[in-house]
C-alpha positions as CSV (number, residue, x, y, z in Angstrom):
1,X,-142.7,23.5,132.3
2,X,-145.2,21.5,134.5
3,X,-147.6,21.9,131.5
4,X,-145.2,20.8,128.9
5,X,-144.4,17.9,131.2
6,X,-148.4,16.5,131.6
7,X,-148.9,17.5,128.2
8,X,-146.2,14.9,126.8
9,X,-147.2,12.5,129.5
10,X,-151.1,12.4,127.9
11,X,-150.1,12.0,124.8
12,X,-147.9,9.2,125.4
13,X,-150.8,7.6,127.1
14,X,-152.8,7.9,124.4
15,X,-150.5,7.3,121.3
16,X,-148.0,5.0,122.7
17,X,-150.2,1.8,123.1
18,X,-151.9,2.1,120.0
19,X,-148.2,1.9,118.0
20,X,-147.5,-1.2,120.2
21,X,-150.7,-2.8,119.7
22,X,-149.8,-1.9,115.4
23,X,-146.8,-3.6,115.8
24,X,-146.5,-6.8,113.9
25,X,-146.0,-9.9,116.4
26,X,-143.2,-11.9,115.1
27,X,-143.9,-14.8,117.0
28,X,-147.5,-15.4,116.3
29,X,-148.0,-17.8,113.5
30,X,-150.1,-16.9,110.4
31,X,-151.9,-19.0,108.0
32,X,-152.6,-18.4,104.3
33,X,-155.6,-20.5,102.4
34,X,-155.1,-21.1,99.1
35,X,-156.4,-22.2,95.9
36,X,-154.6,-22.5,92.6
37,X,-156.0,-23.2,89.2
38,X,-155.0,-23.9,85.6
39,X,-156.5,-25.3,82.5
40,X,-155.9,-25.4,78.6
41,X,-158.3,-24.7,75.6
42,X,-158.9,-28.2,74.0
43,X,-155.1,-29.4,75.0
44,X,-153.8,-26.3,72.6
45,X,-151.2,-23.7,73.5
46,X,-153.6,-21.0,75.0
47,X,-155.4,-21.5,78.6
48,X,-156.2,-20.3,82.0
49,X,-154.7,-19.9,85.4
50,X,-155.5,-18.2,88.8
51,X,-155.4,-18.5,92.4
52,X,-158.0,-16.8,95.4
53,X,-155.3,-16.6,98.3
54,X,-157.3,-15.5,101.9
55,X,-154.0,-14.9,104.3
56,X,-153.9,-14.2,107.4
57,X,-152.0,-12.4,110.2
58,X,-153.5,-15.0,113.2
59,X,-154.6,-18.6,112.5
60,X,-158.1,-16.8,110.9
61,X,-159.8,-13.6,111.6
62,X,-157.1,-11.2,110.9
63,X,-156.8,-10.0,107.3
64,X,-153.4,-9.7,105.8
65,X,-154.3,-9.9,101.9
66,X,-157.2,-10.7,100.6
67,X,-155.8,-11.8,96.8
68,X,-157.9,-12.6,94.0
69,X,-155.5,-13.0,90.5
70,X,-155.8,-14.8,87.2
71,X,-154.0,-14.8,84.0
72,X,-154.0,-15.7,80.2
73,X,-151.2,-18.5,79.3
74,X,-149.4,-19.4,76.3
75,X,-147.1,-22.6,76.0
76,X,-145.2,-22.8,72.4
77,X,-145.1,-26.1,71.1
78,X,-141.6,-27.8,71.6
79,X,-140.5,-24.8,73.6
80,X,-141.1,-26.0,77.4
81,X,-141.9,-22.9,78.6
82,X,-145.6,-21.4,79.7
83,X,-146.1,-17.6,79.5
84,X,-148.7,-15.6,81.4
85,X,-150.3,-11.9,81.1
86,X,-152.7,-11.5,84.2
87,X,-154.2,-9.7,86.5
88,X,-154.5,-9.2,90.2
89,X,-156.4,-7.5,92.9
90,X,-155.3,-7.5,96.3
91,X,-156.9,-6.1,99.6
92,X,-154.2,-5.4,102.6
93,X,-155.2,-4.9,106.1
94,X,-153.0,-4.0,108.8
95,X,-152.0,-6.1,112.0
96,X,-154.4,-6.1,114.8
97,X,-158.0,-4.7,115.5
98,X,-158.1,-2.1,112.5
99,X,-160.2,-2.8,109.7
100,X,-158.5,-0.2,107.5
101,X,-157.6,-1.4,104.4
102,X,-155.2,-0.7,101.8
103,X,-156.2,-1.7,97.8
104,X,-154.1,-2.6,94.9
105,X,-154.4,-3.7,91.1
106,X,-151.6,-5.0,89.8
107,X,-150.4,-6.2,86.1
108,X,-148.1,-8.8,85.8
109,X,-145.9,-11.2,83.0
110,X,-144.5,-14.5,84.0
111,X,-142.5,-17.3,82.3
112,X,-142.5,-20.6,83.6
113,X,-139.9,-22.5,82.9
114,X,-139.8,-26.5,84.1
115,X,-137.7,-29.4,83.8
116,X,-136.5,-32.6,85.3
117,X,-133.7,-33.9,87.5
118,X,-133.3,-37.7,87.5
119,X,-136.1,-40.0,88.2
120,X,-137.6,-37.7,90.5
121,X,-136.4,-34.7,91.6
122,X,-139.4,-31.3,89.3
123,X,-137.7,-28.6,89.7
124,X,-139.4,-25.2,87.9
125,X,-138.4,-21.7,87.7
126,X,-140.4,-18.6,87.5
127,X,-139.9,-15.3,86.4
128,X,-142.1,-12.6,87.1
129,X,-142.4,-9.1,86.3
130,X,-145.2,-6.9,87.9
131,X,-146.8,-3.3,87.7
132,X,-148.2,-2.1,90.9
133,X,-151.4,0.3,91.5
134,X,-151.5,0.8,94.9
135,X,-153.6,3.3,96.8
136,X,-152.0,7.0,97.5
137,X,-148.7,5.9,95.7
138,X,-147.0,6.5,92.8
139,X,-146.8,3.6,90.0
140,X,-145.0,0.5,91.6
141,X,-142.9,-2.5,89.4
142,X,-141.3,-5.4,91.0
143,X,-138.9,-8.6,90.1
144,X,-139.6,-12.1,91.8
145,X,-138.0,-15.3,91.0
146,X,-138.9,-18.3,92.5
147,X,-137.3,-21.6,92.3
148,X,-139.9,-24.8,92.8
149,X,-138.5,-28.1,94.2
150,X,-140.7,-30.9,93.9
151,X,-139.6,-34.3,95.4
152,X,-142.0,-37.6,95.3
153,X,-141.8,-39.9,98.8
154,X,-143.5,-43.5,97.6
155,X,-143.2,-43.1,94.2
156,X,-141.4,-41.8,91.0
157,X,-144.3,-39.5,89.7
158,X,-147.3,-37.0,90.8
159,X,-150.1,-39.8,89.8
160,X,-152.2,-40.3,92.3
161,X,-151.4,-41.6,95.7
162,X,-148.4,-39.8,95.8
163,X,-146.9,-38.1,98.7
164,X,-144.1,-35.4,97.9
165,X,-141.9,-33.1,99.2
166,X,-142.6,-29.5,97.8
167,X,-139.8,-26.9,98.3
168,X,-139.2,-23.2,97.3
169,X,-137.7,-20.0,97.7
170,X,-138.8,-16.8,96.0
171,X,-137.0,-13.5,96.3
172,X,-138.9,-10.1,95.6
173,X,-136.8,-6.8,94.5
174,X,-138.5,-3.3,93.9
175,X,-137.9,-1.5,90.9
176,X,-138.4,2.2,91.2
177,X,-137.7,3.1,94.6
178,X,-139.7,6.4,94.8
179,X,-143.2,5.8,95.9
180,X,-144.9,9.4,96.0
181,X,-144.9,11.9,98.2
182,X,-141.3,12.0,98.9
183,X,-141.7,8.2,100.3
184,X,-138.9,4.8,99.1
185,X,-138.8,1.8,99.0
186,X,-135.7,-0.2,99.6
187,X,-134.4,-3.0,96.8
188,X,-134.8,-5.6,98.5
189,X,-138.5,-6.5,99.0
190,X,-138.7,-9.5,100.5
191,X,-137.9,-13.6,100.7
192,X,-140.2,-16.4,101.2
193,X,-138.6,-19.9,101.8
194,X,-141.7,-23.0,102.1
195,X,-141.3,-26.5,102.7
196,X,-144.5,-28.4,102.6
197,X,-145.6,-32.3,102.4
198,X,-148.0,-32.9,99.8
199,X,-150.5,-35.3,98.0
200,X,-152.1,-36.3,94.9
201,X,-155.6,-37.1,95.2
202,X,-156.5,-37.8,91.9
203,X,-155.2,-36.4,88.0
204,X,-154.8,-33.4,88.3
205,X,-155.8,-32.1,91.8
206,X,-153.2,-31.9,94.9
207,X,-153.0,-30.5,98.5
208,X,-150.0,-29.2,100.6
209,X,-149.9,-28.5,103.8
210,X,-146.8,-27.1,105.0
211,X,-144.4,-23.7,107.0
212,X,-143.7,-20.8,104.9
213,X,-141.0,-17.8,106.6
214,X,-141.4,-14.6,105.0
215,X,-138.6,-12.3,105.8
216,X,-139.0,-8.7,104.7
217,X,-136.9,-5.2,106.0
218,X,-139.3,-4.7,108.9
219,X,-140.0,-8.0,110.0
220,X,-139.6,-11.5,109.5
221,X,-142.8,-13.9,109.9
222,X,-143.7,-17.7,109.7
223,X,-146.6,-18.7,108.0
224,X,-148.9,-21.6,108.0
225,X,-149.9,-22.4,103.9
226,X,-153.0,-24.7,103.1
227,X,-153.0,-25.1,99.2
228,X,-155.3,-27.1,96.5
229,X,-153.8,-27.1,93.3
230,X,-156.1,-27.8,90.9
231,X,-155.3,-28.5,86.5
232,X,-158.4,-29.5,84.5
């Protein structure tokens, strides 16, 4: 009994503190570095976008994602709305001192759909649909929509010398729930709600700096977000 006693004892020492030190800290304040891109082929329907995202789960130094995507777009004349087929690969490290990291491609279609409240109130909706590869699981899909808010300060426009107010909320659910090896997933994902002052330095390039919370069924985080957005 004595034995059985020591022996649970030692390996509570030695397990016990690494789970703690794995668990996520709520309170501590990431920061994600983004930059997002788009462009058109000689101002026709067909072009480009992407973004390189570098988040992390501290201020720097401790990987999150490392996400690299980019994407063909279509935009039918008279239609209003931008379509995109792309790609992504994303590196996900864990919280804390492990390097370990977890890799994923993922497939996704999107439709972009903007418009125009008043004199100055952008809002734009998007819809999209991915296809997850992830490492030692079973083929993942996933729904997001987000809704964009955009809100100029000192003037009626984006033109430059504009400060705005950007806004949104984005909510993730899973589609197939089994994940391999007798693992699930719940349907609810998760939820990101941003707010975010931002300005235009010149046509066609802006920065934001703003609070992102990210709520998901484990935890919930806040989030530091540095963006360019860049459209040439």
């Amino acid at each position: 009994m004595k034995r059985s006693l020591l022996l649970l004892a030692l390996i509570g020492y030695l397990v016990l503190p690494k789970q703690a030190h794995s668990q996520i800290d709520e309170d501590q304040t990431g920061a994600w570095y983004m930059y997002f891109w788009n462009t058109t082929i000689k101002d026709g329907p067909w072009g480009f976008q992407g973004d390189i995202q570098y988040r992390n789960w501290d201020l720097i130094g401790d990987l999150e994602q490392l996400l690299l995507r980019g994407g063909v777009t279509y935009q039918p004349e008279n239609l209003g709305v931008k379509f995109t087929l792309g790609y992504g690969n994303i590196s996900t490290g864990q919280f804390g001192d492990s390097k370990s990291k977890v890799s994923e491609s993922r497939i996704y279609q999107e439709a972009l759909i903007p418009h125009k409240l008043g004199t100055r109130i952008y809002l734009t909706h998007r819809f999209r649909y991915e296809q997850r590869f992830v490492d030692n699981q079973d083929t993942r899909t996933r729904f997001r929509y987000n809704l964009f808010i955009t809100v100029p300060l000192n003037k009626t426009d984006l033109s430059p010398g504009a400060i705005y107010l950007a806004l949104y909320n984005e909510l993730f659910v899973n589609g197939q729930r089994g994940i391999g090896n007798g693992n699930e997933v719940q349907l609810f994902d998760r939820n990101r709600a941003y707010g975010a002052l931002g300005y235009t330095l010149s046509e066609g390039l802006r920065i934001q700096l703003g609070l992102m919370r990210q709520t998901t069924n484990n935890w919930k985080k806040r989030q530091l977000q540095l963006s360019l957005h860049h459209k040439f």
